[in-house]
C-alpha positions as CSV (number, residue, x, y, z in Angstrom):
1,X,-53.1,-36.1,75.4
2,X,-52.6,-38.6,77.8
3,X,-55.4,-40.2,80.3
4,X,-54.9,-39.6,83.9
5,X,-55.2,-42.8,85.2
6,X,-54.9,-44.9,82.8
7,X,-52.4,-44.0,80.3
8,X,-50.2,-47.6,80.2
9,X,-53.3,-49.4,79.7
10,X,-54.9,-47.2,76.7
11,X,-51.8,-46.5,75.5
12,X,-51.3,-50.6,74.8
13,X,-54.7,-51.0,73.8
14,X,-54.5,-51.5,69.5
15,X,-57.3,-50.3,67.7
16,X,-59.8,-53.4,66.2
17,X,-60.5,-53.6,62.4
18,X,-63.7,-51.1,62.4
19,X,-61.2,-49.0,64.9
20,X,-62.3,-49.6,68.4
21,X,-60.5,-47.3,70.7
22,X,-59.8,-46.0,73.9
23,X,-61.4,-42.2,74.7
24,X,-61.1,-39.6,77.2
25,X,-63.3,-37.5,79.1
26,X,-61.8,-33.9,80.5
27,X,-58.7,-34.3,82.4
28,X,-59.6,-35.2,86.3
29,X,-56.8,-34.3,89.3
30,X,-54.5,-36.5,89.4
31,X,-54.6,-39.4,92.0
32,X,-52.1,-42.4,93.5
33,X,-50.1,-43.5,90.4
34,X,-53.1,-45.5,87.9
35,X,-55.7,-44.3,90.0
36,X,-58.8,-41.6,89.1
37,X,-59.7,-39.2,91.7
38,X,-63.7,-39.1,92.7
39,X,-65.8,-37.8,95.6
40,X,-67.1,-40.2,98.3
41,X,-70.6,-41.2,97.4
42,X,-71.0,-39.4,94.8
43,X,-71.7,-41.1,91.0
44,X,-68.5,-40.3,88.6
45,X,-68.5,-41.0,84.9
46,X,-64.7,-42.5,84.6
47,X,-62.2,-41.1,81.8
48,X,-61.5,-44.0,80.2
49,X,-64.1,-45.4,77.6
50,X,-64.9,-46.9,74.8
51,X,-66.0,-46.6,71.2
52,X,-66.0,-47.4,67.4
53,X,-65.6,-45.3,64.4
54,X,-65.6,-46.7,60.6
55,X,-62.4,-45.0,58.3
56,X,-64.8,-42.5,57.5
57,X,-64.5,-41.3,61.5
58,X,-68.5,-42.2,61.5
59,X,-69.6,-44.1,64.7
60,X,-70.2,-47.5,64.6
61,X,-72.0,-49.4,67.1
62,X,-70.4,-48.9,71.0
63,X,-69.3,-52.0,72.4
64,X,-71.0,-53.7,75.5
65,X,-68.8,-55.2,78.6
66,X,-69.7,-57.0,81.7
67,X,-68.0,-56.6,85.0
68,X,-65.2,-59.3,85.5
69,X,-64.3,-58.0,89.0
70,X,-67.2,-56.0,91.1
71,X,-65.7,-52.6,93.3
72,X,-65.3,-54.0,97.0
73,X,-66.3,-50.4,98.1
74,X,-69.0,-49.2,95.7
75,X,-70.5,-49.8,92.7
76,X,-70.5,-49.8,89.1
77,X,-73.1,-48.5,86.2
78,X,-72.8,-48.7,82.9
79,X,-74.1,-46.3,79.9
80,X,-73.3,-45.0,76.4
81,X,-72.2,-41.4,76.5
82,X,-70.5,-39.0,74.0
83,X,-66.7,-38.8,74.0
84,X,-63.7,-38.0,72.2
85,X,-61.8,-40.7,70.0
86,X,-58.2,-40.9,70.6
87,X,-56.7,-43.5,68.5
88,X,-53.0,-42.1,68.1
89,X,-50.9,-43.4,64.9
90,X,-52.7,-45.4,62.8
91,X,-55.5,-45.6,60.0
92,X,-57.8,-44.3,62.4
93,X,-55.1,-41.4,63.6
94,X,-57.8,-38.8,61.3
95,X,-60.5,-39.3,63.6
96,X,-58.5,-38.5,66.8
97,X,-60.9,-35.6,68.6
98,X,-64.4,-37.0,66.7
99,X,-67.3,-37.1,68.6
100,X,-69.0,-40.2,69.3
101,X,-71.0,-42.3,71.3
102,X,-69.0,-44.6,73.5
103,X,-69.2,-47.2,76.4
104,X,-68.8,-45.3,80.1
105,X,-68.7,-46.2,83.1
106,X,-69.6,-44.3,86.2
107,X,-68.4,-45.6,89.6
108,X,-70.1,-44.6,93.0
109,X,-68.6,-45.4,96.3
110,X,-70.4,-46.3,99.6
111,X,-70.9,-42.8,100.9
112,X,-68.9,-43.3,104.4
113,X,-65.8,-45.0,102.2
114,X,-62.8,-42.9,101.5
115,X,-59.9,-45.1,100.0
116,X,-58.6,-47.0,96.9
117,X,-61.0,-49.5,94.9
118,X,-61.1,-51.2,91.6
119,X,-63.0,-53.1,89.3
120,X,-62.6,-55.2,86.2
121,X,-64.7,-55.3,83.0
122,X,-64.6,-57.2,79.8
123,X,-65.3,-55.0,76.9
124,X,-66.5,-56.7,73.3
125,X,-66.7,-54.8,70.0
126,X,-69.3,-55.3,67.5
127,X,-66.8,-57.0,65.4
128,X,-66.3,-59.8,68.2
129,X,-63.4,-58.4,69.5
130,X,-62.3,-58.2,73.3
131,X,-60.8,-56.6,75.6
132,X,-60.0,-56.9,79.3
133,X,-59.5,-53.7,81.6
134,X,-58.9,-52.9,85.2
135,X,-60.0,-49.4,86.5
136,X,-58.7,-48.0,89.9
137,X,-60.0,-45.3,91.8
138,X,-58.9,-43.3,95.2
139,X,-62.1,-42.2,96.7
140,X,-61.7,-38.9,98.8
């Protein structure tokens, strides 16, 4: 199923040795084209996230990531929360739809602000790997 938002950038995101992947939250309305829709002032958890499952589809420890590029019109928190893995084809495709904890992010914007924003983060796996992402949202 495909993330609204952000569906380029997870779909080109490979999965790391101990199978880091990209995950889902429920499907959000959509928004401009590579943008996630949220509610002016109000704190969003973000559809895109991330998390890492061992062959066995058991979690392994989430990543952690620091923010490369601060929203201009809000800000940024970051937490582990449960989500759904979606690794596609692969050796990990068996643990597409797992639960597991994951690396989230929830975005509030300035309660007057209604407009696009973005921010950047650098995620890193437990394994050392990293990975850079850009996350756009059209505040209404």
């Amino acid at each position: 199923m495909p993330v609204p938002g952000l569906t380029v950038l997870a779909a080109t995101l490979m999965c790391g040795m101990l199978g880091g992947c990209v995950t889902s939250g429920d499907p959000a309305p959509p928004a401009a084209e590579g943008a996630e829709r949220v509610a002016a002032g109000k704190p969003t958890f973000l559809q895109q996230t991330y998390m890492t499952m061992d062959t066995s589809c058991r979690p392994v420890k989430p990543p952690t990531a620091v923010l490369t590029e601060p929203p201009r019109h809000g800000k940024v928190r970051m937490a582990k929360r449960n989500a759904k893995a979606e690794y596609g084809p692969g050796d990990h495709q068996h643990c597409d739809g797992k639960i597991g904890p994951s690396l989230a992010f929830e975005y509030t914007s300035r309660r007057n602000y209604r407009g696009p924003d973005r921010f950047g983060v650098r995620v890193r796996y437990s394994d050392g790997e990293i990975r850079h992402a850009q996350f756009k949202v059209e505040v209404d």
